[in-house]
C-alpha positions in Angstrom: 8.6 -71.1 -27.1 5.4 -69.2 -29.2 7.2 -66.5 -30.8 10.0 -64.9 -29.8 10.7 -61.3 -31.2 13.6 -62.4 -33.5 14.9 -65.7 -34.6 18.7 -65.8 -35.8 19.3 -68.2 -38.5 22.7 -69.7 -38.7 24.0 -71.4 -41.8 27.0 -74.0 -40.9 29.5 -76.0 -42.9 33.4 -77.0 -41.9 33.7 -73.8 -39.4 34.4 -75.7 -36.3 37.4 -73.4 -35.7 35.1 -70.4 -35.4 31.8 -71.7 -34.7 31.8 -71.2 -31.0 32.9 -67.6 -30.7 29.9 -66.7 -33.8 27.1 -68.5 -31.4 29.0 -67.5 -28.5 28.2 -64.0 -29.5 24.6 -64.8 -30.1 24.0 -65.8 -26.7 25.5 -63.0 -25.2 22.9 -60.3 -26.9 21.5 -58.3 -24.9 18.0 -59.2 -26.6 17.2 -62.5 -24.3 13.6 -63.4 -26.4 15.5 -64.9 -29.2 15.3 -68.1 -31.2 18.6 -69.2 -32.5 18.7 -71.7 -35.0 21.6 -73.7 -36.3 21.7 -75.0 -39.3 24.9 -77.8 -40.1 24.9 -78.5 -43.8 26.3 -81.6 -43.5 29.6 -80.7 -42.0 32.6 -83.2 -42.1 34.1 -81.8 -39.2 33.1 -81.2 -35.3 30.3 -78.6 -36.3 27.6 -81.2 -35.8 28.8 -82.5 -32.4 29.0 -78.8 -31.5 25.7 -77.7 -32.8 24.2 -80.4 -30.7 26.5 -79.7 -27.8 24.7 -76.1 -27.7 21.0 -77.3 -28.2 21.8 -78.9 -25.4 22.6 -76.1 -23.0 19.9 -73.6 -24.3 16.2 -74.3 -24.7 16.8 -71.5 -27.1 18.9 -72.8 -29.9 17.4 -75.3 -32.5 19.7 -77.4 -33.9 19.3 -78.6 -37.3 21.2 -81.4 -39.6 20.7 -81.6 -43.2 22.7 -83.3 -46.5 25.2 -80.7 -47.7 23.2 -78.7 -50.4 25.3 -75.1 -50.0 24.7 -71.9 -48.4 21.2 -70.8 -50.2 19.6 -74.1 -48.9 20.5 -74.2 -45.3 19.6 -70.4 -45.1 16.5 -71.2 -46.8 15.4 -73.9 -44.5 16.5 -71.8 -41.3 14.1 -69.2 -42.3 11.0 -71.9 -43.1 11.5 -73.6 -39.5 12.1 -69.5 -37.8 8.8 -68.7 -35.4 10.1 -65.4 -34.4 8.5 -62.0 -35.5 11.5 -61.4 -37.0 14.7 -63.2 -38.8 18.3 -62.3 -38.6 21.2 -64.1 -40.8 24.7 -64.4 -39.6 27.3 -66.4 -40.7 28.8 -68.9 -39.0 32.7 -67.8 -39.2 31.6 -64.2 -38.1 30.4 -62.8 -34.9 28.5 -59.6 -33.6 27.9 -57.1 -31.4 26.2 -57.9 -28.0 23.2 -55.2 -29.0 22.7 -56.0 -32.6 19.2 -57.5 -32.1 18.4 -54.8 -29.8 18.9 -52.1 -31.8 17.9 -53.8 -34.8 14.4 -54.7 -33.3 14.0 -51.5 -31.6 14.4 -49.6 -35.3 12.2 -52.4 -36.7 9.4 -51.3 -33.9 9.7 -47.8 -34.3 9.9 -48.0 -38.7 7.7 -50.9 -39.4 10.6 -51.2 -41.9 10.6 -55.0 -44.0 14.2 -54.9 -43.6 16.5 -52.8 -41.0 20.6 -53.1 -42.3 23.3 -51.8 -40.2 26.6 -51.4 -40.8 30.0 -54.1 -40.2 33.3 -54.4 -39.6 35.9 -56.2 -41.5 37.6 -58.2 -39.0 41.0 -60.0 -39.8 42.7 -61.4 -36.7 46.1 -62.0 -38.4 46.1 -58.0 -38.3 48.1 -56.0 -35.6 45.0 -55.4 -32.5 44.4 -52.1 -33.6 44.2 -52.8 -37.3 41.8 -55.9 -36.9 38.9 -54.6 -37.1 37.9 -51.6 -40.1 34.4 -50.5 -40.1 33.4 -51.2 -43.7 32.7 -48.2 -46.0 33.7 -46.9 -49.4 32.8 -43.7 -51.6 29.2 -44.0 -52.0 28.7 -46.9 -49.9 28.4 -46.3 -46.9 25.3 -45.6 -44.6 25.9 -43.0 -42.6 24.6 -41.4 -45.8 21.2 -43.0 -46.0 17.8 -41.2 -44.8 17.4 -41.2 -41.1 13.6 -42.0 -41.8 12.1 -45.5 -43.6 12.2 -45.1 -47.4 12.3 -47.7 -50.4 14.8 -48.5 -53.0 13.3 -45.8 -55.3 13.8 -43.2 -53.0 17.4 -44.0 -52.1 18.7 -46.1 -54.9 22.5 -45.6 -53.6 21.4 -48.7 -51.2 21.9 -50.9 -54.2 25.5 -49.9 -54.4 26.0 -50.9 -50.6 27.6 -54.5 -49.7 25.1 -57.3 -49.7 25.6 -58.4 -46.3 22.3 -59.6 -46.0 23.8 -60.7 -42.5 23.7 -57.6 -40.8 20.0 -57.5 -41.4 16.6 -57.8 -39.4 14.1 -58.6 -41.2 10.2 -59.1 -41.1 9.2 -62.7 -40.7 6.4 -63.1 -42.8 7.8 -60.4 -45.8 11.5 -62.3 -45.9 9.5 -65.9 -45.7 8.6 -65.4 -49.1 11.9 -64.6 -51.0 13.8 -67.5 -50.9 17.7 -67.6 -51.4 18.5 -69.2 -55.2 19.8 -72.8 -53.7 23.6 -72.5 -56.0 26.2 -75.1 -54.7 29.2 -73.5 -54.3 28.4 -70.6 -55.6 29.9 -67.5 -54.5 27.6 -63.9 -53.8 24.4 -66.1 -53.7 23.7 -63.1 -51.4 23.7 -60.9 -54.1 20.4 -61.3 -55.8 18.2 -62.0 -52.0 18.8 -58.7 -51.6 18.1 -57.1 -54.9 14.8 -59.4 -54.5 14.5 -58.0 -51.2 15.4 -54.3 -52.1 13.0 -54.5 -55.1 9.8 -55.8 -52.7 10.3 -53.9 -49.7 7.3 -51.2 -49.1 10.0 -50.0 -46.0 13.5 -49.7 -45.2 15.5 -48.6 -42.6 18.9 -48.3 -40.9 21.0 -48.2 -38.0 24.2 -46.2 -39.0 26.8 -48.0 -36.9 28.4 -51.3 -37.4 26.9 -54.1 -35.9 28.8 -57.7 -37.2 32.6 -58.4 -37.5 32.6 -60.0 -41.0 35.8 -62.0 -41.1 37.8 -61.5 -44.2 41.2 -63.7 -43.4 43.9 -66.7 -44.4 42.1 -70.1 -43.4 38.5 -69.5 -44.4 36.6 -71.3 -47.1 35.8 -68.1 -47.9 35.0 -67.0 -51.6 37.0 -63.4 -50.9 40.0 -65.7 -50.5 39.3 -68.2 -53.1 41.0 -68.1 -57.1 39.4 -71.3 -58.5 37.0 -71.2 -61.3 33.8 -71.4 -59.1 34.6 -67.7 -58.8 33.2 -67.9 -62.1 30.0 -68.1 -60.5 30.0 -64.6 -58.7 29.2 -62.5 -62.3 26.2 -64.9 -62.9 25.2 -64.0 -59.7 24.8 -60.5 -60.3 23.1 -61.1 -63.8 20.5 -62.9 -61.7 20.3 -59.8 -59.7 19.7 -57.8 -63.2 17.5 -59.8 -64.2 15.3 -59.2 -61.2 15.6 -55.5 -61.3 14.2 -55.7 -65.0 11.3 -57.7 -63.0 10.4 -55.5 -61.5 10.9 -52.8 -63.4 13.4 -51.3 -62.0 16.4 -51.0 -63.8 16.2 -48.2 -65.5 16.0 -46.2 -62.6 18.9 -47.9 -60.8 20.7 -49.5 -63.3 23.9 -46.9 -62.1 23.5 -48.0 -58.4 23.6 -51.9 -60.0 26.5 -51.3 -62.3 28.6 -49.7 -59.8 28.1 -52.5 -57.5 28.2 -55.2 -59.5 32.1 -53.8 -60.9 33.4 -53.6 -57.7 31.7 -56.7 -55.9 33.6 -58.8 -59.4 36.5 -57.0 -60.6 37.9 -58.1 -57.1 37.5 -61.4 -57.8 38.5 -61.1 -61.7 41.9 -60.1 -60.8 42.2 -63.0 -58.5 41.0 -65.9 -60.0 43.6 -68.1 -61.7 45.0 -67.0 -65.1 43.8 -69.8 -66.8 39.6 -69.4 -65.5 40.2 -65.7 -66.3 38.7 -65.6 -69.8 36.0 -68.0 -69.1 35.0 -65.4 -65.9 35.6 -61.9 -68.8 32.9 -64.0 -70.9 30.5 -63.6 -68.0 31.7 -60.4 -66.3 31.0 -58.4 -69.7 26.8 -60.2 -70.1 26.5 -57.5 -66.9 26.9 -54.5 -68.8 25.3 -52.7 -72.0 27.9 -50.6 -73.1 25.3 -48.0 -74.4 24.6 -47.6 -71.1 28.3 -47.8 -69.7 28.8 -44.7 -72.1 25.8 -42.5 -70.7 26.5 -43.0 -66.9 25.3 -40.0 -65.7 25.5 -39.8 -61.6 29.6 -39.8 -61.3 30.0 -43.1 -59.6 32.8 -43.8 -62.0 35.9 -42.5 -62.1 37.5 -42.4 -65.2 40.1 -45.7 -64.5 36.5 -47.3 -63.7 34.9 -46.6 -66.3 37.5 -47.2 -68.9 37.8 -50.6 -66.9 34.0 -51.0 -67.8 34.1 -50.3 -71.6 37.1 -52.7 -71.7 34.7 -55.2 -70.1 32.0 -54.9 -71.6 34.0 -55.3 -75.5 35.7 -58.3 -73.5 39.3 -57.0 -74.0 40.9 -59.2 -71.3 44.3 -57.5 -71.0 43.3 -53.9 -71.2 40.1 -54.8 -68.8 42.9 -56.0 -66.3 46.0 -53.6 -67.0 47.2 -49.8 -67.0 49.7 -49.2 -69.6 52.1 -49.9 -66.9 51.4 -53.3 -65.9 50.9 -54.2 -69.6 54.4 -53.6 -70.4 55.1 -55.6 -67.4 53.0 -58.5 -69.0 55.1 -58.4 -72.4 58.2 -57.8 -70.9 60.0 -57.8 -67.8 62.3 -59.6 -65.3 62.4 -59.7 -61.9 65.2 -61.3 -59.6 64.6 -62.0 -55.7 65.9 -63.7 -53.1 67.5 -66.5 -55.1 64.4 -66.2 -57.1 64.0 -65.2 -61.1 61.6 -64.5 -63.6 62.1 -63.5 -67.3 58.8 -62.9 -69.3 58.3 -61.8 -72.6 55.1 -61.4 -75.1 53.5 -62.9 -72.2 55.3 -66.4 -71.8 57.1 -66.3 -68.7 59.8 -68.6 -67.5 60.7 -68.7 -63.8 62.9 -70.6 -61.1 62.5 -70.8 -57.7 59.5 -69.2 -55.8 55.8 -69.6 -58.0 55.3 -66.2 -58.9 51.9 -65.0 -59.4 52.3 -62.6 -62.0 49.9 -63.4 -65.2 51.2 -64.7 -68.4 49.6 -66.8 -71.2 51.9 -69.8 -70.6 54.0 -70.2 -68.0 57.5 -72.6 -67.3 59.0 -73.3 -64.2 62.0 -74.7 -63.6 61.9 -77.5 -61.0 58.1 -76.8 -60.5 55.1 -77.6 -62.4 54.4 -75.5 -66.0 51.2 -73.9 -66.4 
């Protein structure tokens, strides 16, 4: 093979349950002159027999077996081994569309765009058929919005606010070859700054306005959108990073709205779920985002008013007012809840429980006939 117009880059650890539907999916595109290379970071399961299994039924796929160093360094080494005018990313418990890299290289011809992004689902197959799969898009996030014609971050800063997804991207070989992924073990949004890098550097960008990948978001991934342990912890240092590069470049103050916006909904997600006892520890980090002289002269409405006061609470590090309404404070210093053979008494935030663990927050927690926390 000399070079084939896109090469997809697969990053692979523990996903043997998923693994053959996402390459599965990359053989069936309807783009034929790809290079599809599979990366298995060190896998303790069947994902390296099956990676091999593959290689050895297409001359296409590459298969690749490295020491477990995380997501940034099997994405990182993918791209350095890719040949092909272009390099795709998709994640190895997802799966796509059979024209992605059609449509995708076709806009990249027509642009000459450093990146192309299209749209995704979120795809949950525990959900009813009909409700599986939700094409992903929020109130000033979604691209059906964005210019119809190449532009740069400058010119349409609201691409900052969008969802990482870095893996429903094309991009140019030899502009993504030089922005390497920041190599974080277990680290969760390492996505995050890669594309505020690539944002920042790109002279071009374009889109395809209709959703491309099925981004699986559901019960038995090793997922950090399902995870509450402290590496969470690590997802508002990722977006520092992505700050950090912004100021770089110089580019902050122009889309330091676009950032904050972003940056409070990609963590307050994963604020509220983290475990009680990580949460001040993740606050501590969550508030180093935001300068709350500029949280109090947010200009372009991206806030709503909960928002916002969410932000200022933040940003001072109030941890129960940055997590509560009035309502579910009073809940937190007083309430009781029966169910199901089930009880919980909680007052001034100590809670005392029997039967079923209840996940409501307190500071300390005791449970008859379980473990106290």
């Amino acid at each position: 093979m000399n070079k084939p117009k896109v090469s997809v880059v697969v990053p692979i650890y523990g996903v043997e349950k998923y693994l053959h539907q996402c390459v599965d999916s990359i053989l069936a595109q309807t783009l034929k002159d790809i290079e599809i290379i599979l990366v298995d970071d060190g896998s303790k399961d069947k994902c390296p027999e099956i990676v091999d299994e593959y290689a050895k039924k297409d001359p296409r796929i590459v298969a690749v077996h490295q020491p477990n160093g995380g997501y940034g360094r099997a994405v990182n080494h993918g791209i350095e081994l890719a040949k092909g005018e272009y390099i795709g990313i998709i994640e190895s418990d997802d799966w796509i569309e059979p024209t992605m890299y059609e449509k995708l290289y076709e806009k990249a011809l027509a642009t000459n765009a450093d990146i192309i992004k299209g749209g995704f689902y979120i795809y949950n197959s525990f959900l009813a058929k009909e409700r599986q799969n939700k094409v992903w898009k929020s109130r000033y996030q979604d691209l059906n919005d964005a210019p119809d014609t190449p532009f740069t971050v400058k010119e349409y800063p609201l691409i900052i606010a969008f969802h990482a997804s870095i893996w429903s991207s094309l991009y140019k070989a030899d502009f993504v070859k030089q922005i390497p992924l920041i190599e974080t073990r277990s680290a969760s949004y390492q996505d995050f700054p890669f594309m505020i890098e690539v944002m920042c550097r790109a002279n071009r960008i374009a889109v395809v306005k209709e959703p491309l990948v099925h981004y699986r978001m559901e019960d038995g991934q090793n997922s950090s959108t399902i995870r509450r342990d402290e590496r969470l912890i690590l997802m508002p240092k990722q977006c520092l990073e992505g700050k950090k590069i912004l100021q770089k470049y110089g580019l902050f103050e122009d889309l330091k709205e676009e950032f904050y916006y972003h940056s409070y909904l990609a963590c307050s997600g994963f604020y509220k779920n983290i475990y009680w006892k990580h949460k001040k520890e993740y606050l501590n980090a969550f508030s180093e985002i935001f300068n709350l002289d500029d949280i109090y002269n947010l200009k372009k409405g991206y806030f709503g008013k909960v928002r916002l006061k969410n932000c200022i609470h933040i940003a001072r590090k109030n941890l129960i007012r940055s997590l509560y309404s009035n309502k579910l404070l009073r809940r937190f210093l007083f309430s009781i809840h029966i169910c199901s053979g089930s009880w919980l008494i909680q007052l001034l935030g100590v809670q005392i429980s029997k039967g079923r663990k209840f996940e409501r927050p307190a500071w300390i927690k005791f449970r008859i006939g379980g473990k106290s926390e």
